[in-house]
N, C-alpha and C positions, 0 to 999 in steps of 0.2 A: 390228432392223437388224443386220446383218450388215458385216464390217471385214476381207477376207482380204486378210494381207500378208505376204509373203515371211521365213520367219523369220532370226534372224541374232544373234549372243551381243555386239552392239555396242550393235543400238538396243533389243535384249532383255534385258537382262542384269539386268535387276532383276524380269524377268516369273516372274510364280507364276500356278497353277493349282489352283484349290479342286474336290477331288476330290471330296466329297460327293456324291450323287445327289439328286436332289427335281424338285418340280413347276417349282421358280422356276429353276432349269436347263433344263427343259426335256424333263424326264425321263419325266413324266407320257403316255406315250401307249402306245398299246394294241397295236401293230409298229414294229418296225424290221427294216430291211435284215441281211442273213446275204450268205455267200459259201459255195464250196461246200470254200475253204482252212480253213473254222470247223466244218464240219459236225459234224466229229469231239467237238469239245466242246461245242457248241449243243444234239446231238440229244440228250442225256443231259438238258438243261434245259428244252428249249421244244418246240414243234410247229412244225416249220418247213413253210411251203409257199409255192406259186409264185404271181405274179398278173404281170398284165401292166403294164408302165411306160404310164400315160398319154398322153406324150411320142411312145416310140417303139414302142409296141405288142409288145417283145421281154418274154420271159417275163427275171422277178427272183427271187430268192429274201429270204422273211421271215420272220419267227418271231413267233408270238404273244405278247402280254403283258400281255392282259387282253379283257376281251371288248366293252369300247366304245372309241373311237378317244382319250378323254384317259382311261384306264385303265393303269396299269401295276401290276401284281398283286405285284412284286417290290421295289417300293420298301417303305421302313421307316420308321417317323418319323426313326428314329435319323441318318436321311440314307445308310442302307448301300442292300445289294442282294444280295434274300434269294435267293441262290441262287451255286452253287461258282463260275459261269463268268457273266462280263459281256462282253454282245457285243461284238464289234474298234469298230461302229460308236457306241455309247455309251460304252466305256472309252476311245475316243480322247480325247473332251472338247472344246476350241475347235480341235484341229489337223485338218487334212488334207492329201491331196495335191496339191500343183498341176505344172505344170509348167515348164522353162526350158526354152530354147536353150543348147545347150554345144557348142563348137567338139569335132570330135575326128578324128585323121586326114587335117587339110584339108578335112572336110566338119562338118557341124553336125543335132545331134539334138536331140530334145524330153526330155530326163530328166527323173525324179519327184523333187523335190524337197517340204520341210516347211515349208506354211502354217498362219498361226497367224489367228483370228478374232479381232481385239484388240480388237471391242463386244461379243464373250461377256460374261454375267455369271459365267462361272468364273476371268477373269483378276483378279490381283489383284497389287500392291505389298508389300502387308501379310501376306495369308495363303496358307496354300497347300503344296504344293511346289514346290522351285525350280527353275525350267528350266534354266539354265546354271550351274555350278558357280565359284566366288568368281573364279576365272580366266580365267574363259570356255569350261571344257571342258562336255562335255554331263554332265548331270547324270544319276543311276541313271534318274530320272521320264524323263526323255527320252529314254534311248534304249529307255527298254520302248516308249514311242507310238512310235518310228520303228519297232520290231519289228510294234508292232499294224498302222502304215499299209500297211509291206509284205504284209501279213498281208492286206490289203484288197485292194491294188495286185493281188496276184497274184491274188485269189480274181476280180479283175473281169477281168482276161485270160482265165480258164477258164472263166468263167461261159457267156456265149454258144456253146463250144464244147461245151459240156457239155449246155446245151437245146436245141441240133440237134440232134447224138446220141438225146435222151430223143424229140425231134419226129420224126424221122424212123423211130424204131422205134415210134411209136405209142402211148408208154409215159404221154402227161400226158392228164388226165383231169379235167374242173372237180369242184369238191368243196363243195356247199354246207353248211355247218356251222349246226344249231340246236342250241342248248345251253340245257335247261330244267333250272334250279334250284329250283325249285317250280312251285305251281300258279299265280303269279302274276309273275314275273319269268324270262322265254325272249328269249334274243336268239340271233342268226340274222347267221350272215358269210357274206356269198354274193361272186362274183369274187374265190374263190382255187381254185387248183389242187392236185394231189401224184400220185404214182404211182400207175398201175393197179396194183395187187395179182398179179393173173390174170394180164395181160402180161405183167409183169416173172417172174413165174413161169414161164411158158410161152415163154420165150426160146431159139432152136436156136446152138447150141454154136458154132456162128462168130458169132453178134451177141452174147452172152455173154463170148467172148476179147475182141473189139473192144472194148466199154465197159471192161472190166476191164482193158488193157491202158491203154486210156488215162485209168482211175483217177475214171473213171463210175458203175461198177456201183456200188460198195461208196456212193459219194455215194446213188446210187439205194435200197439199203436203210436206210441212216442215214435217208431222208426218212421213209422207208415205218414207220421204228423210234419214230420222233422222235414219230408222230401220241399216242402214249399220253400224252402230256405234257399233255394236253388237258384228264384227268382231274385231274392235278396242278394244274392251273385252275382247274376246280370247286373245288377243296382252298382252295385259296389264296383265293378270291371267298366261300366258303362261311365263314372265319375273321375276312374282315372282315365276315360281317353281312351 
């Protein structure tokens, strides 16, 4: 069950957040969502590629993290997470974004503001880090998640804007992946997507400015860079046995 409620240093002020990573978190699964504000440090770790949202049929972007759906190849017993960079969407923890109404100019907008999930099993009384600071200032922990959530916020603004662009030059491509570790253990991820190769090479020098211009392109090779990570998965799958 899930508890999203407006955060606030009154009726929170004693809230912690147990940072550990594991299965009993929630940790344990085989993708998570990316944006294209993260790619820069995702693609050095994972394979990221596209699939479609169920819901609304618009292409997403995800990153591998194991090669069955409660698999996550990066967790540790230790409770860490083997690897330099933890996605915006797992390092966030029990926050997200929601939104309000706020008056401004005589007229009224929707802003992003910081919801907290208070039936997470990461919140806690006792352990943790602490969200507000003994006076109720934001604590160091907290204002890294407000930097992650914008980190989100933004990357979900450019997202759509970014797979028209990829859609309209032609550039997405479905990509069935089989992955044989021996002679008796092959699994096979089929409805995900990533860039044509060929295409994206073969780009004439005005649809080339455009993407680049509006900070596409470089997203579009990070995807295409990111796929060797894949190997890195065998690595990882291969050391647990």
């Amino acid at each position: 069950m899930t508890k999203h409620v407006l955060l606030n240093n009154i009726a929170h002020k004693d809230l912690k957040v147990i940072t550990d990573f594991a299965a009993a978190y929630g940790d344990d699964v085989g993708s998570t969502l990316t944006f294209p504000t993260e790619y820069a440090d995702v693609h050095r770790e994972y394979p990221i590629l596209f699939q479609k949202n169920e819901s609304t049929g618009k292409f997403q972007s995800i990153i591998l993290l194991g090669f069955k759906s409660d698999e996550n190849l990066f967790l540790n017993s230790a409770g860490g997470w083997n690897a330099n960079y933890v996605p915006a969407v797992v390092e966030r923890g029990p926050f997200l974004i929601g939104f309000q109404d706020q008056s401004r100019d005589g007229g009224s907008e929707r802003a992003p503001v910081v919801h907290v999930d208070v039936e997470s099993p990461r919140i806690s009384s006792t352990q943790g880090k602490a969200v507000f600071l003994e006076h109720g200032g934001l604590s160091p922990y907290l204002e890294k998640i407000s930097q992650l959530l914008n980190r989100i916020y933004e990357g979900m603004q450019v997202s759509d804007a970014m797979f028209a662009a990829f859609t309209e030059l032609d550039l997405i491509e479905p990509v069935n992946l089989e992955i044989a570790l021996n002679d008796r253990e092959t699994y096979r991820l089929n409805g995900n997507y990533t860039i044509h190769r060929e295409k994206l090479a073969n780009l004439n020098g005005v649809d080339l400015e455009r993407l680049n211009r509006a900070g596409f392109l470089r997203c579009a090779f990070l995807v295409v860079e990111s796929l060797g990570n894949i190997q890195k998965l065998i690595t990882l799958k291969g050391k647990r046995g």
